[in-house]
C-alpha positions in Angstrom: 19.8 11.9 5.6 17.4 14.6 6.6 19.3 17.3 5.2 18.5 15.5 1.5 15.2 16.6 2.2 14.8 19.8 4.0 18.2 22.4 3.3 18.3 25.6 4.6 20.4 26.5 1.6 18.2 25.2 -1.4 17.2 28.1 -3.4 13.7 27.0 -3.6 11.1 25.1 -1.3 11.1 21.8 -1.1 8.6 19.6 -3.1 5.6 17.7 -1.7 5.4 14.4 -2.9 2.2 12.2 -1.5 0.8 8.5 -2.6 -2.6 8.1 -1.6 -4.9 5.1 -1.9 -6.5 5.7 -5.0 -10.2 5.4 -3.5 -9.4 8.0 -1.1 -7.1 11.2 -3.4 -10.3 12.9 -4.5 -11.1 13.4 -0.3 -7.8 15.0 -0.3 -7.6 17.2 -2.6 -11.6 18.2 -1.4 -9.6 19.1 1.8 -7.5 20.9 0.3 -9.6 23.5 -1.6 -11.9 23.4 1.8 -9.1 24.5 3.6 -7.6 27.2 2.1 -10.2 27.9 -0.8 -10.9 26.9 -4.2 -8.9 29.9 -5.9 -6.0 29.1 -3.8 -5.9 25.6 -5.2 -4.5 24.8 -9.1 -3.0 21.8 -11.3 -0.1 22.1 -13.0 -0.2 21.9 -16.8 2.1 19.0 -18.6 3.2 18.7 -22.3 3.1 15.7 -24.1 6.1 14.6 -26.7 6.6 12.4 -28.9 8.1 8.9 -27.8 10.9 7.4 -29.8 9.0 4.5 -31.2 6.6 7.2 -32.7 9.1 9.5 -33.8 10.5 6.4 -36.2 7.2 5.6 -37.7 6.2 9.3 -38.7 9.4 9.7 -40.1 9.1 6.2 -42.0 5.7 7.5 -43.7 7.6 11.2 -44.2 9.7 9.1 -46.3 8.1 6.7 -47.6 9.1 3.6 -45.8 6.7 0.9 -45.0 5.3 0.0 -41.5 6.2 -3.3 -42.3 10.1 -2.5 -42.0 9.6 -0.1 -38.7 6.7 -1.1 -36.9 9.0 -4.3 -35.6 11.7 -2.3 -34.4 9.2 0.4 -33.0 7.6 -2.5 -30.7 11.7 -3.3 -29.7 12.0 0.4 -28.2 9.0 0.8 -27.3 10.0 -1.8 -24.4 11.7 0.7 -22.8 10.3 3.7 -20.4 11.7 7.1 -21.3 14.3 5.7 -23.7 16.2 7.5 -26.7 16.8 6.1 -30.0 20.5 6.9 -29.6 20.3 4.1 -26.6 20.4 2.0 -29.1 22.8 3.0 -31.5 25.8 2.8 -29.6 26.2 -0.6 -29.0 29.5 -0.5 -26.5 27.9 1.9 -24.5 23.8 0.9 -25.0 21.9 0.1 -21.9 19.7 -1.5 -23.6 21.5 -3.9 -26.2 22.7 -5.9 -23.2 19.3 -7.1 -22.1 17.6 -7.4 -25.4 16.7 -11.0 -26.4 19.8 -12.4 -28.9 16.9 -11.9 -32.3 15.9 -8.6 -31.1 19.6 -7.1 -30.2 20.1 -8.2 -33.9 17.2 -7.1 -35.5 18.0 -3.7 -34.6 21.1 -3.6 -34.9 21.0 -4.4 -38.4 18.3 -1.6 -39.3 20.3 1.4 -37.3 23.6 0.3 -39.1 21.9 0.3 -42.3 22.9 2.8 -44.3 19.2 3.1 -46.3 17.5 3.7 -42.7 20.4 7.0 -42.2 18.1 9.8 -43.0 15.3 8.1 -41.2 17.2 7.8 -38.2 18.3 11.2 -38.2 14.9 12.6 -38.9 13.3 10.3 -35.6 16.0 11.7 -33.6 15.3 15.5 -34.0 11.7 15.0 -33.8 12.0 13.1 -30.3 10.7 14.6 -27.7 8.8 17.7 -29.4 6.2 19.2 -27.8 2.5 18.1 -29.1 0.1 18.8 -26.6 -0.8 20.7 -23.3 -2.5 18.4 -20.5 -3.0 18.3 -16.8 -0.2 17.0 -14.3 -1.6 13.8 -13.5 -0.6 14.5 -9.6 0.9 18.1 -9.4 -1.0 20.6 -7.7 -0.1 24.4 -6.3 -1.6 26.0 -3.3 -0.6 29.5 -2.6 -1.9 32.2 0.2 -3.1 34.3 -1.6 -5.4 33.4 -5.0 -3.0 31.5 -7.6 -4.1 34.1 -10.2 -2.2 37.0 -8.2 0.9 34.8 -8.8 0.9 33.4 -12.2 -1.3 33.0 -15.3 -4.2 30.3 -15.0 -6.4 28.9 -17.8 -9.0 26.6 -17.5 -8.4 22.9 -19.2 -10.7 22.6 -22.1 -11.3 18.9 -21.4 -12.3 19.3 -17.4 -13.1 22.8 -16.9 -10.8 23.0 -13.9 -8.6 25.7 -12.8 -4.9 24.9 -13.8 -1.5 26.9 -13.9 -0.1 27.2 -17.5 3.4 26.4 -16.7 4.8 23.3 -15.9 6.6 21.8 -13.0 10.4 23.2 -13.4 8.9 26.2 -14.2 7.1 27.3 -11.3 10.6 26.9 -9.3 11.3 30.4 -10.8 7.9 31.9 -9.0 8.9 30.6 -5.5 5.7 28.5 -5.3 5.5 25.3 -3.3 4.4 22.3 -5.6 2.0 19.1 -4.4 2.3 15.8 -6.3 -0.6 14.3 -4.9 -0.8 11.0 -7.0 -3.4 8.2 -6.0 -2.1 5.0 -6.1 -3.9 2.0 -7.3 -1.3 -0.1 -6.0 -2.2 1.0 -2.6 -5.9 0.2 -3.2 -4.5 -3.5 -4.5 -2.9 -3.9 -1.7 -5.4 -3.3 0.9 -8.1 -5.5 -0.7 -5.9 -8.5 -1.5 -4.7 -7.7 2.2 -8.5 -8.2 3.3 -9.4 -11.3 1.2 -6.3 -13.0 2.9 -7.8 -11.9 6.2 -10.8 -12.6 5.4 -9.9 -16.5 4.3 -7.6 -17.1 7.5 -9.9 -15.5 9.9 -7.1 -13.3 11.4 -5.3 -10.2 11.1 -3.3 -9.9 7.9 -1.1 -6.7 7.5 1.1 -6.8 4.4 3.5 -4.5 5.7 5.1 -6.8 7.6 5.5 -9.3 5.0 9.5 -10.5 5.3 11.6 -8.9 3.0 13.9 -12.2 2.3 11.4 -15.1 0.9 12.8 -17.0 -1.1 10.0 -17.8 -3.6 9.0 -13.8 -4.0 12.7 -13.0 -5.1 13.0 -16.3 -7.3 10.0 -15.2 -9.2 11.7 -11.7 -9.8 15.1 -13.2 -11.1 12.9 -15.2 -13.7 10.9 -11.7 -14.6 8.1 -13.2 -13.9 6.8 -9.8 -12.9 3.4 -9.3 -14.8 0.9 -7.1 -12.9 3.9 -6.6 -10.3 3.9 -2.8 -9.4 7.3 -0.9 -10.8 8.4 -4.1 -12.6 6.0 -5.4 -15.1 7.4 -3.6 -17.8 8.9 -5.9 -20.8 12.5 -4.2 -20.4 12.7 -4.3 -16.8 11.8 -8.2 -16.9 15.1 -8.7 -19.3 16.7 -6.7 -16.8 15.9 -9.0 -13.7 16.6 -12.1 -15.9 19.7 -10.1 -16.7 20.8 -9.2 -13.2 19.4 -12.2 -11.6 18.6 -10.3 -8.0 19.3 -12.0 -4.8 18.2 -9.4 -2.3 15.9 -6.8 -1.2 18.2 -4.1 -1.8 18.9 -5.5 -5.4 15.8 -3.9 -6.6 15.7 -1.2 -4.9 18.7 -0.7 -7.4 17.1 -1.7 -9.9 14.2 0.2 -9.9 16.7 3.5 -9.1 18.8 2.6 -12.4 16.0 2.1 -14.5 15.2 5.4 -15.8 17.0 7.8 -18.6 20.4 8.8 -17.5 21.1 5.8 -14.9 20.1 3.4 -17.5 23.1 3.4 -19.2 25.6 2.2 -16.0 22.8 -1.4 -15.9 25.4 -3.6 -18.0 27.8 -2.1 -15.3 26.0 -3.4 -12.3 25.5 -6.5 -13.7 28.9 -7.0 -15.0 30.2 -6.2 -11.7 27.0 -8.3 -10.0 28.6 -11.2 -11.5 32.1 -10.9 -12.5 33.3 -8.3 -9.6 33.6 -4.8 -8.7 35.6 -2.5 -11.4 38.1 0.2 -9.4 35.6 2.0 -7.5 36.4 1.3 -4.5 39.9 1.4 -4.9 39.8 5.2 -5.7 36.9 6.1 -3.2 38.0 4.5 -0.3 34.4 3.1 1.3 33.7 0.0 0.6 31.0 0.2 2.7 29.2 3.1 0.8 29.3 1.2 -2.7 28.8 -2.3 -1.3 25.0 -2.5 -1.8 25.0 -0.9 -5.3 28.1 -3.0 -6.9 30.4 0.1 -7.5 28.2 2.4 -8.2 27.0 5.6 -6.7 23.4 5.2 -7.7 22.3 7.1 -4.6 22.0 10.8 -3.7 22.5 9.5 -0.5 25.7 8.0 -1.5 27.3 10.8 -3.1 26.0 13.5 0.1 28.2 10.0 2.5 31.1 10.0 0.0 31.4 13.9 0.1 31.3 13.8 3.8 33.9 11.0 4.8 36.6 12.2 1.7 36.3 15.5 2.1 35.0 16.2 5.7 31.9 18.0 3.8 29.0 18.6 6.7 25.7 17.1 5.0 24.7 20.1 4.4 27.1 20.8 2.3 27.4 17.6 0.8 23.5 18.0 -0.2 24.6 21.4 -1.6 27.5 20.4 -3.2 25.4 17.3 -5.1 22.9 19.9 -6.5 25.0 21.8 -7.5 27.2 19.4 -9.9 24.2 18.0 -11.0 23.4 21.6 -12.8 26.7 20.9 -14.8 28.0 24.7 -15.0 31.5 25.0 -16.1 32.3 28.0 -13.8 30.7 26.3 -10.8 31.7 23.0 -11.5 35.6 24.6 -11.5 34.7 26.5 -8.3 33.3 22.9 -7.0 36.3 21.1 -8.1 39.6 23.6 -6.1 37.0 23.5 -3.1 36.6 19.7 -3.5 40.2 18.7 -3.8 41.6 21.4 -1.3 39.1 19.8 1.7 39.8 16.0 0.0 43.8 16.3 0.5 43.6 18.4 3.7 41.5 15.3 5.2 43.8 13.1 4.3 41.9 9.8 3.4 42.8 10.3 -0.1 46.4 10.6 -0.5 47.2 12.0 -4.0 45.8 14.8 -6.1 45.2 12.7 -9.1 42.8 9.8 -6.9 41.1 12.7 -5.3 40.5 14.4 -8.8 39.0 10.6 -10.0 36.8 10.7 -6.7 35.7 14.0 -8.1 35.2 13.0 -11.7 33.0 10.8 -10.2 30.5 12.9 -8.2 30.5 15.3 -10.6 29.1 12.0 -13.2 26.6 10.5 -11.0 25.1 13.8 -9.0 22.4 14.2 -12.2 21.8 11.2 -12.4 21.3 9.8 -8.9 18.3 8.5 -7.3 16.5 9.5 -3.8 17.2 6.2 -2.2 14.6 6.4 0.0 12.1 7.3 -2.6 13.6 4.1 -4.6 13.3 2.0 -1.2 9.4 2.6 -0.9 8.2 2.0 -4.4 10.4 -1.3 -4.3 8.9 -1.8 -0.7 5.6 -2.0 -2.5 6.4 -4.3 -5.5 7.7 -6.4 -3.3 4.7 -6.6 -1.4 2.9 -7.1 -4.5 4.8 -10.2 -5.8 4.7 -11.5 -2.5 0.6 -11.7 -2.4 0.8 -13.0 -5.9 3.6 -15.9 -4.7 1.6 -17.3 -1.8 -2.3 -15.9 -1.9 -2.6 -16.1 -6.0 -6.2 -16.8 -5.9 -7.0 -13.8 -3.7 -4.2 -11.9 -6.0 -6.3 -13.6 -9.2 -9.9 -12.1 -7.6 -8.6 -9.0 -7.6 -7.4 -8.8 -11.2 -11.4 -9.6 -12.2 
């Protein structure tokens, strides 16, 4: 949808997101600065926290406790990108018990219950995420038209000597600045060579890109998590999760790699549940089968909760853009606003018949409009995993020269 993109309503430009070979991103940004000039080009500074698995060790020693004891359970959480130690804790609504191995669900599960480990807990839980360090944006750059000092206040990093904005991403929204992630992919540069050494062994053109998105042996070795080196899925939690899910399809991880991430984590047992024991009342209340079908249910998708907006409530996409960014900011008084506008346009449309199914459909956008992925964003990073896994499948000695 184009207006997910480009919104003549958003409050704030539109970010510039841009994967580049990895050979080929310091030619870009060298454009850049010869462009428009040096001063008008700056990074954008990043803060480092501390990671849950960190925050229970340091608390451990604060107190006492030996690494022996934490280290193990560390390792456990550690498996998991951009997780919380409260993930964990409870376990009827954890993303991650579900797709822990049975020994490791257990083993900690018995150290957060125990009562001995309570202050610890507590103490690795406030320290989480704290702010330890300043850095560079490993992709995020500004360019302005005038020099970026005349806008906001630069420094120069200590480490590189180059010119880079001290704020961060979300903060430069407030100084109406458009934002460049420029982020060089080695993934791309993978892909090209393996590409090359295929083509180079057949004696023909060989263009990954139209590699079929249904082989059978590429999304076998997925549902077995046999995923090492595999762009977007070689991460030890994500393999549980494919062993987990068991995905039959293209489009299975694409939703996959949109749920795995803080927030959208926590609805995976859902999806799988519903993957292989059938849909909960979803669709029932919503009324599109069609919308839902792909992600079991679930409205994983900006996309899906702009299309859900639009056919329930006769919301232009527009509106159904603004209407998802808006929930997603969570403000009581808006949300209310949102909610009378919502329900007035859902009953006058007349697919949903009652007030209290169009108030669930509600309930429902309001839940999964901060936590929803760009589809399309979701759709190329799979594109390229799967890509990846499919070199590795059927030209693993070309895959294997690669690796050395």
């Amino acid at each position: 949808m184009y207006e997910r993109f480009l919104n003549p309503e958003w409050l704030h430009y539109p970010d510039f997101d841009i994967d580049y070979d990895n050979k080929r991103l310091e030619d870009a940004i060298n454009h850049l600065k010869e462009k428009y000039g040096e001063d008008h080009i700056a990074r954008i500074s990043v803060y480092e926290t501390i990671r849950p698995e960190k925050a229970l060790l340091i608390a451990a020693r604060s107190l006492g406790v030996s690494d022996k004891r934490v280290t193990p359970i560390a390792k456990i959480i550690s498996c998991f990108l951009r997780t919380s130690i409260n993930h964990f804790i409870d376990e009827n609504n954890s993303p991650c018990i579900p797709v822990l191995s049975k020994k490791d669900a257990t083993t900690i599960k018995k150290f957060l219950k125990n009562i001995k480990y309570k202050r610890l807990i507590n103490i690795a839980l406030k320290l989480e995420r704290i702010k330890i360090g300043r850095g560079l944006h490993s992709s995020g750059f500004i360019v302005t038209e005038k020099p970026v000092a005349n806008y906001i206040s630069i420094i120069k990093d200590k480490n590189t000597g180059v010119l880079c904005a001290d704020s961060t991403f979300i903060a430069l929204d407030h100084f109406g600045l458009s934002k460049i992630d420029m982020l060089g992919l080695e993934e791309l540069s993978k892909l090209k060579s393996i590409s090359n050494a295929v083509a180079k062994r057949l004696e023909k053109n060989f263009d990954y890109k139209t590699i079929p998105l249904d082989d059978k042996k590429a999304l076998e070795a997925f549902s077995k998590g046999k995923t090492t080196d595999v762009f977007q899925f070689d991460s030890p939690g994500m393999k549980m999760i494919l062993k987990a899910f068991q995905p039959e399809k293209f489009t299975d991880l694409v939703l996959l790699n949109a749920l795995y991430r803080p927030g959208p984590a926590d609805y995976i047992p859902t999806v799988i549940e519903h993957k292989h024991y059938g849909i909960g009342d979803f669709y029932s209340t919503l009324k599109r089968e069609s919308i839902l079908s792909e992600t079991y249910g679930i409205p994983a998708y900006q996309e899906q909760i702009m299309q859900i907006a639009h056919d329930l409530a006769g919301y232009t996409y527009r509106e159904a853009d603004t209407l998802r960014r808006t929930l997603g900011r969570k403000k009581t008084d808006v949300v209310k606003a949102k909610k009378r506008e919502f329900m007035q346009r859902t009953l006058l449309k007349g697919i949903v018949k009652s007030k209290k199914q169009a108030e669930r459909v509600f309930d429902i956008l309001l839940t999964f409009s901060a936590i929803a992925f760009n589809k399309s964003h979701a759709v190329s990073y799979t594109l390229m995993g799967y890509w990846d896994m499919y070199l590795k499948i059927h030209y693993p000695e070309e895959y294997r020269q690669y690796k050395k």
